[in-house]
Phi, psi and omega in degrees: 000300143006284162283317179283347194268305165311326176289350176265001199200085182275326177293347160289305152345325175316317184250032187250296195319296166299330175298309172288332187267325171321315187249001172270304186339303183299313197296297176296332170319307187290333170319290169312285182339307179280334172314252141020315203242341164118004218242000194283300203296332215253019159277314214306296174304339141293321145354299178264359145324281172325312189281358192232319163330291161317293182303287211341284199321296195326310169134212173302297201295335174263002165305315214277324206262334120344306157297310185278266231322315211303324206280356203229111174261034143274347175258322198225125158320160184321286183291335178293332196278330180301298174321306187306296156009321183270356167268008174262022183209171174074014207283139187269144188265124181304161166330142171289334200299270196323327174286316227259352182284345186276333191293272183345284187322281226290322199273343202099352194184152174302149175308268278233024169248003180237328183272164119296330200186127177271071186298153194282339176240137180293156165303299190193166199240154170201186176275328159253349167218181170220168180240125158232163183281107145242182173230147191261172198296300200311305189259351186054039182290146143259114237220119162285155162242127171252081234235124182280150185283154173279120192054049210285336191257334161272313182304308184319303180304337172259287173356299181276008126295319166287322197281340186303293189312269232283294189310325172309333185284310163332305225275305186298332197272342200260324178266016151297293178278332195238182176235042169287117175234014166317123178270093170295326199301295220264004165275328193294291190316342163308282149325312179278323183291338178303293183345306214270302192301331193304303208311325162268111183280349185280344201273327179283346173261002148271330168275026147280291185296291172012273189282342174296317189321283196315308196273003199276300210278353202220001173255151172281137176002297230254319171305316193286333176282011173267336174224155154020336201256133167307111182297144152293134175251135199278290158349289203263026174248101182215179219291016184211006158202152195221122178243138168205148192323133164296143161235156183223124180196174171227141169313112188316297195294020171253008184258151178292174208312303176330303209275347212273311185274013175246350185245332181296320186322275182335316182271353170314287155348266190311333189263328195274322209276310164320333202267267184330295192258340147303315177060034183202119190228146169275136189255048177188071140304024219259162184351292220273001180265322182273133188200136199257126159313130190264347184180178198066207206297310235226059186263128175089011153282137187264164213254106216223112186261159176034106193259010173318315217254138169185151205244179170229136156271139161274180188323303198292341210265331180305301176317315178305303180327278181345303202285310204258007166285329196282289169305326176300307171358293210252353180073004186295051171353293193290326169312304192267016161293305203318319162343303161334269181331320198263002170279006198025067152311292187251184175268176170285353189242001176306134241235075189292300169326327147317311167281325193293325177267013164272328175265013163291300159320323199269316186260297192337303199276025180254005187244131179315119154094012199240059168085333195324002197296318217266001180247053180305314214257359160316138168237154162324333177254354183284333174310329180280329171297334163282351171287349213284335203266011187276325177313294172314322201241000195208115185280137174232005202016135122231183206264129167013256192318312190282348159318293185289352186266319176282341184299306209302295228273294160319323161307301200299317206274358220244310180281335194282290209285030169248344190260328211209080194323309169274019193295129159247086153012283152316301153330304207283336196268014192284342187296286195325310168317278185316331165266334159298323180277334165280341160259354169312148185257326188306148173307306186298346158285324188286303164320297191303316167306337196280303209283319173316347213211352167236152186287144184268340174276310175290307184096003175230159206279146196274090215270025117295314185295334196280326184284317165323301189298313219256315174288330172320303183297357165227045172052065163252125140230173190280119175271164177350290225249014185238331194258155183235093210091168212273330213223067167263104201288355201262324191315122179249141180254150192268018151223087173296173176262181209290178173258325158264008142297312194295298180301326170300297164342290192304327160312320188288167189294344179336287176299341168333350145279304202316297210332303202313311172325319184286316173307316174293306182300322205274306198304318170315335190280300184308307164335311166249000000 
C-alpha cells in the first residue's frame, strides 16, 4: 500500500531520496568494497559505527530499524548488534513549541485548557515520542503525556518506502556474493507493519489494558499485588498523544543489589506467565521499562511501561517451546530439531545427521555431563552467541516474536545479573516449564513429561528426576553451584520445600497428569 500510494507522487520523494543516498552512499561503497575484498569481518566494527552514525542523522524510522536489527542475531553478527545498541540511548528531542502544537491538533484545545501544570522539559525520549509530565485541569490526576514526533508519519512513510526499494536491490547482490539466505524483503515488510502499528498509540493503550486483563486472570494474587501497569486514559488517548496515569520511580537496573533480586523474581514471573500461559509477552522489556515505585499506594511495586512493541505466541508454539526445552534437557537431538523445525527454524529438508553433531558441539557443554561446570556463570546471550555459531555452518530463520522473546529474555537476565552474578534464566524458568506441562492437555506435553521423567533404557520412572520435578512445581530450584549446567533435571535443591507441601501438590488438581503416572509406578513396584 505504500509503494502504491509513493509510486503516484515521485515529486515528493525527491528530497527523501537525495538525502538518503547523500548520506547512506559512502556507507554503502564500503560495504560493498569490504564484502568483494574479502574485509567485512575484519571491517566490520567500523562499519557498523557508520551505520549506526548514519541512521541517527537518517532520523526515527532508521533509528527504529536499528533497534530491531540489535534483536536479531540471525541477521547480523555480535558486534554490529552490540554497535546498534548505542540506539537505545541518546535520542535527540524535538521543541516543546512542537509538542504542545501536536497535543492542541490531536485534543482540540489548548494545553493549559486541559493541563493545570505542564513540564517545561520532557521526562524521556524515544525515537518516535517523548513524555512530559502534567497534571490534568478538570481532575487534577497527574498524568505522562506521551507526544508523537511531528510528522512521524510521513516521514516513516517515505522511509519506508526507501528501504522497501533498497531491499530489491540489497537482497539479490548479498545472496549473489554470500550464502546469506535472510529474506531481507519480507524482514523490511515485516518491520513497517511492527512500525504503522506503534504510529497509533491507541493499539499501545488498548495492549496496556490488554496484558492487565491477561494477567489479572493468570497471576496469583500474592503476585498480582506485587505489580503494575500504568493505566491509560483512553477518552484523552488518541492516535498521536497518549495520556496515562503518572508513577514516580526509578529504574531497577540503578538499585542495589538486594533490591534488584527481590523485584526480578516478580518480573521473572510476570514475562514466563506472559510467555507460557498467555502467548501475549511485551517485546522491549528493556531498563527504562522496568521501574520500582518510590511512592504513594503502590511503592515497592515493580512497574512495567510502554506496550507499542508486543508480540503473540500461539498455542501450539507455547507447547513446542515447552517441548523442546524439555528435549535440550534431555539431550533428545532429533526431537528437537524437529522442534525446529516445527517453529520454523529450519526447513523440512534440513540434513538432521548433519546437523546433530554440529549442535551437540555447540550445546552439550551448556548441559548436565557435556562439561558444564565451566559455564556456571554462562548467561543467556552468551548460549544465543554460540547459537550464532549453528548459523555459519546449518542456515536458519527466525520468526518476528522469537526475535522479541530473545531481546525479552536477554534484557530481564541482563538486569537480574547486576543483583545476582550467577542468575541463569533458563534455570529459574524449569518451575514454569513443569507447570505448563502438568497443566497441558496436549498430546505433545504429555509425551515430553513421560520422556522428562523415565529412563528410556529400564524404561522406568526416574525418583531424583521425580523429585527434582515436585520441587520445581513449587518454584523450588537448585542454585547455581547445586546445578550442573543451564538445563540440569537431576539437581534436588538444598532447601527443599516441606514434604507437605509436596504431598499437598500431589493432591491438588495441579497434578492430576502425574497420578496416573504414579499410580502405575507404585503398581509396578508392589508387583514384584
Amino acid at each position: 500500500r505504500i509503494a502504491n500510494f509513493w509510486d503516484t507522487k515521485p515529486g515528493e520523494l525527491g528530497e527523501r531520496w537525495s538525502r538518503f543516498l547523500r548520506i547512506s552512499t559512502p556507507f554503502i561503497t564500503r560495504f560493498f568494497y569490504a564484502l568483494l575484498n574479502g574485509r567485512l569481518w575484519e571491517d566490520e566494527a567500523s562499519l557498523a559505527s557508520q551505520a549506526v552514525d548514519n541512521m541517527q542523522e537518517l532520523g526515527p524510522t532508521f533509528v527504529k530499524l536499528g533497534q530491531v536489527l540489535s534483536i536479531r542475531p540471525d541477521v547480523l553478527p555480535p558486534k554490529t548488534m552490540k554497535e546498534l545498541a548505542r540506539l537505545q540511548d541518546d535520542i535527540e528531542t524535538f521543541s516543546n513549541e512542537e509538542a504542545r502544537k501536536v497535543i492542541e491538533k490531536e485534543m482540540g484545545k489548548p494545553v493549559d485548557e486541559i493541563f493545570s501544570s505542564f513540564s517545561e522539559e520532557p521526562i524521556a525520549a524515544a525515537s518516535l515520542a517523548q513524555v512530559y509530565r502534567a497534571t490534568l485541569r478538570e481532575t487534577g490526576q497527574e498524568v505522562a503525556v506521551k507526544v508523537q514526533r511531528p510528522g512521524a508519519l510521513s516521514t516513516v512513510s517515505k522511509d519506508l518506502y526507501v528501504l522497501r526499494r533498497l531491499a530489491d536491490v540489497v537482497q539479490p547482490l548479498i545472496r549473489r556474493f554470500t550464502a546469506d539466505e535472510t529474506d531481507y524483503i519480507a524482514l523490511t515488510e515485516t518491520f513497517a507493519e511492527g512500525l504503522y502499528t506503534e504510529l497509533d498509540f491507541r493499539n499501545e493503550a488498548l495492549n496496556a489494558l490488554r496484558m492487565e486483563e491477561l494477567l489479572k486472570e493468570s497471576l496469583g494474587e500474592s503476585s498480582l499485588e506485587k505489580i503494575i501497569i500504568p493505566r491509560p486514559l483512553m477518552p484523552l488517548t488518541t492516535r498521536r498523544v497518549m495520556l496515562s496515569q503518572w508513577v514516580n520511580g526509578v529504574k531497577l537496573s540503578t538499585l542495589p543489589k538486594e533490591e534488584i533480586q527481590e523485584l526480578i523474581a516478580i518480573g521473572q514471573e510476570v514475562f514466563l506467565t506472559q510467555l507460557l500461559d498467555i502467548g501475549f509477552f511485551h517485546g522491549d522489556p528493556h531498563p527504562g521499562n522496568l521501574l520500582k515505585i518510590t511512592e504513594g499506594e503502590d511503592a515497592g511495586k515493580l512497574c512495567l511501561l510502554d506496550f507499542g512493541l508486543v508480540a503473540q505466541v500461539p498455542r501450539k508454539d507455547r507447547d513446542i517451546i515447552v517441548s523442546a526445552v524439555v528435549h535440550l534437557g534431555t539431550q533428545n537431538w532429533e526431537a528437537l530439531i524437529e522442534d525446529f523445525q516445527e517453529l520454523g527454524f529450519l526447513s523440512e529438508d534440513t540434513d538432521k545427521d548433519a546437523l546433530i553433531p554440529i549442535m551437540q558441539r555447540v550445546l552439550k557443554p551448556y548441559l548436565k555431563g557435556g562439561g558444564a561446570q565451566a559455564f556456571k556463570n554462562a548467561n543467556f546471550q552468551a548460549l544465543t552467541q554460540d547459537l550464532l555459531k549453528v548459523n555459519m555452518e546449518v542456515k536458519f530463520s527466525i520468526p518476528p516474536y522469537v526475535s522479541l522473546l530473545a531481546r525479552s529474555v536477554a534484557t530481564l537476565e541482563g538486569v537480574a545479573l547486576q543483583g545476582d552474578p550467577g542468575y541463569q534464566i533458563v534455570a529459574m524458568a524449569y518451575p514454569f516449564v513443569i507447570r505448563r506441562l502438568l497443566k497441558n492437555d496436549s498430546r505433545l506435553s504429555f509425551s515430553a513429561l513421560r520422556e522428562l521423567l523415565y529412563d528410556p533404557h529400564t524404561r522406568r520412572m526416574r525418583p531424583q528426576r521425580l523429585a527434582t520435578m515436585l520441587q520445581a512445581s513449587l518454584g523450588v530450584v537448585a542454585d547455581a553451584d547445586s546445578r550442573e549446567g543451564f538445563i540440569d533435571f537431576d539437581s534436588v535443591p538444598k532447601d527443599s520445600a516441606p514434604v507437605s507441601e509436596v504431598v499437598k501438590f500431589l493432591l491438588s488438581p495441579n497434578a492430576s497428569k502425574l497420578r496416573p503416572l504414579l499410580n502405575a509406578e507404585l503398581a509396578y513396584g508392589l508387583d514384584l
